[in-house]
C-alpha positions as CSV (number, residue, x, y, z in Angstrom):
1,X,-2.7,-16.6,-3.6
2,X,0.0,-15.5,-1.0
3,X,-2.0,-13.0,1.7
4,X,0.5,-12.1,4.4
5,X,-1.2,-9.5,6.7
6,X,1.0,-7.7,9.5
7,X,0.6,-4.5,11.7
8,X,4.0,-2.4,11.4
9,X,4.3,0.9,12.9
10,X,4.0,2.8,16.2
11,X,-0.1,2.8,15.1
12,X,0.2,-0.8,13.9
13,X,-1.5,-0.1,10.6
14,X,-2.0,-3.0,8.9
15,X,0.1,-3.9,6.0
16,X,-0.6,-6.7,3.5
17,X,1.7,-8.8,0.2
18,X,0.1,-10.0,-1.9
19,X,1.8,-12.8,-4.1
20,X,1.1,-14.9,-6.9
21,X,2.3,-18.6,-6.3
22,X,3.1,-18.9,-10.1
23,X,4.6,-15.7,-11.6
24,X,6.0,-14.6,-8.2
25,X,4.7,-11.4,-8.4
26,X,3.8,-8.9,-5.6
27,X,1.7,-6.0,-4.5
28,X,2.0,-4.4,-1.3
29,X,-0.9,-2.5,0.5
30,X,-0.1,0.5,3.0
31,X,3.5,-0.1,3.7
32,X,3.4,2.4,6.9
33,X,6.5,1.5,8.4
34,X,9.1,-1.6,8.7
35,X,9.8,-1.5,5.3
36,X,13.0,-4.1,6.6
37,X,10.2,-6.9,7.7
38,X,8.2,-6.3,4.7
39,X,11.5,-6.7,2.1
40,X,12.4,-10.1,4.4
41,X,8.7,-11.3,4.0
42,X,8.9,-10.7,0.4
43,X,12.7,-12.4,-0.1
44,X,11.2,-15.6,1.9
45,X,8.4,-15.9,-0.6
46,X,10.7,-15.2,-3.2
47,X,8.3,-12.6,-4.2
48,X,8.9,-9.9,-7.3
49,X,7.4,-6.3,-5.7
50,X,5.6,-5.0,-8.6
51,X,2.8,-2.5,-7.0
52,X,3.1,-0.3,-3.8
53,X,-0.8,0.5,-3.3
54,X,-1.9,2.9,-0.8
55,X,-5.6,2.8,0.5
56,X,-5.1,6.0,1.8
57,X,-2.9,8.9,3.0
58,X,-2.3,8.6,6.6
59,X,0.6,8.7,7.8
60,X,0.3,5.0,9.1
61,X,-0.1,3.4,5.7
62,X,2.3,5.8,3.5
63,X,5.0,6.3,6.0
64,X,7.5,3.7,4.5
65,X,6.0,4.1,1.1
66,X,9.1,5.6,-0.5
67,X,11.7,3.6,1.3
68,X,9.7,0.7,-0.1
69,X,9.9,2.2,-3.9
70,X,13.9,2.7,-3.5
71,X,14.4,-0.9,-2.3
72,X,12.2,-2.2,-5.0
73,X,11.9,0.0,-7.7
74,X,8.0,-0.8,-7.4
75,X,5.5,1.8,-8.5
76,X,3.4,3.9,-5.7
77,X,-0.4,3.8,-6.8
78,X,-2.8,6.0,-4.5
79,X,-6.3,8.0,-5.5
80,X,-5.8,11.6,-6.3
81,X,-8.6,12.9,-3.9
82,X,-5.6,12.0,-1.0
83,X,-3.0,14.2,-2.9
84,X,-3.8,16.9,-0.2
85,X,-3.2,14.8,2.7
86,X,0.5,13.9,1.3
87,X,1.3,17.4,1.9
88,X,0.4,16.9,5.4
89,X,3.0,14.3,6.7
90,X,4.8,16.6,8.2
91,X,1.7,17.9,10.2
92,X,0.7,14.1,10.7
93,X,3.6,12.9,12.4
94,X,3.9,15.6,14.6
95,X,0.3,14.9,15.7
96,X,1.1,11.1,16.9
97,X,4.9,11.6,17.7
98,X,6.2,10.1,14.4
99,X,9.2,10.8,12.7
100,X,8.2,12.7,9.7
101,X,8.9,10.0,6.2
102,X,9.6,13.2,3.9
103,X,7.9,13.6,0.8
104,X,5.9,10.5,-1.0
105,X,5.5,10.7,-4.3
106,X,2.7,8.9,-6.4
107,X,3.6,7.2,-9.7
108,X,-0.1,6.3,-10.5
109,X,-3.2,7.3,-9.6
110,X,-6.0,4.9,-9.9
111,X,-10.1,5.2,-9.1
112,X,-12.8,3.7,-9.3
113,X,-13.3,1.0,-11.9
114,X,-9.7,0.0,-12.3
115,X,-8.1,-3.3,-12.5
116,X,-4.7,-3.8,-10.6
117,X,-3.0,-7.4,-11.4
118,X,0.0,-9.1,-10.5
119,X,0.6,-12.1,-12.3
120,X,-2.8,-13.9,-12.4
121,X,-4.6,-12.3,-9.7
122,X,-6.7,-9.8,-10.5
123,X,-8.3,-6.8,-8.1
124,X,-10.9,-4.2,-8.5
125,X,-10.1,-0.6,-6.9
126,X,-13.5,0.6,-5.1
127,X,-13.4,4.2,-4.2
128,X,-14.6,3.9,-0.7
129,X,-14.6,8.1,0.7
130,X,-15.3,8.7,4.1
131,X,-12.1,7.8,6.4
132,X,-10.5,10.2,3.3
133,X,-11.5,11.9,0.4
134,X,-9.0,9.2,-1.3
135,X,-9.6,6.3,0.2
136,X,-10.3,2.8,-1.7
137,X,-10.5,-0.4,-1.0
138,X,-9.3,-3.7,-3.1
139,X,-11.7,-6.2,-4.1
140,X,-10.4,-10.0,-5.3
141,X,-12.8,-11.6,-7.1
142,X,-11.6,-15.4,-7.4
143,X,-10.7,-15.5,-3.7
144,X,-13.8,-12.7,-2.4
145,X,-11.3,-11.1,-0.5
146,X,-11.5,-6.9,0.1
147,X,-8.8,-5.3,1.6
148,X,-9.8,-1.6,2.9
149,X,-7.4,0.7,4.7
């Protein structure tokens, strides 16, 4: 498994790819910003974007999110309880000086239980709320890796 973890943004959120050494495919987790650094990462891997997942809907780790989606044609995939928050950007950036990213929109929503995969590796959503109504975390089994937002 490929795990490239970054901060990108005026917040430095961190942002992680996730790649499959075999198939080449890709997820990326809260693209807040630097969408340019993430697409390089992912051309020097010669990684396939397939999943845009968003552990949650600050600002810091949706802010690139749709930038992302036009360069890639990847889906978005966020928990509905964060819908709210996405209506909020606007509000958000002006809180922390940000430029506002416009409206995100979600292609999928996913919760508890479900199974995300790219190529052969294979990750459990956790609906973690607290930080957010929405928020979840990603659980990797083979490599017992969790990624939480």
């Amino acid at each position: 498994m490929i795990h490239k973890i970054f901060p990108v943004g005026p917040l430095q959120c961190n942002c992680s790819i996730i790649g499959d050494e075999q198939t080449h495919e890709a997820m990326v987790i809260d693209p807040g910003d630097q969408i340019e650094g993430i697409l390089e990462i992912l051309r020097q891997e010669k990684l396939t974007l397939k999943q845009i997942v968003i552990t949650h809907a600050h600002i810091d780790h949706v802010g690139g999110a749709m930038k992302l989606k036009a360069a890639t044609c990847a889906p978005i995939l966020m928990n509905q309880n964060d819908y709210a928050l996405l209506k909020m950007l606007d509000m958000q950036a002006a809180w922390v000086g940000m430029k506002p990213p416009g409206d995100v929109h979600v292609d999928e929503t996913v919760s508890q239980g479900r199974v995300l995969k790219i190529g052969e590796i294979s990750s459990n959503v956790i609906h973690t709320p607290g930080h957010t109504e929405g928020s979840i975390c990603l659980y990797f089994p083979e490599e017992k890796k969790l990624i939480a937002g």
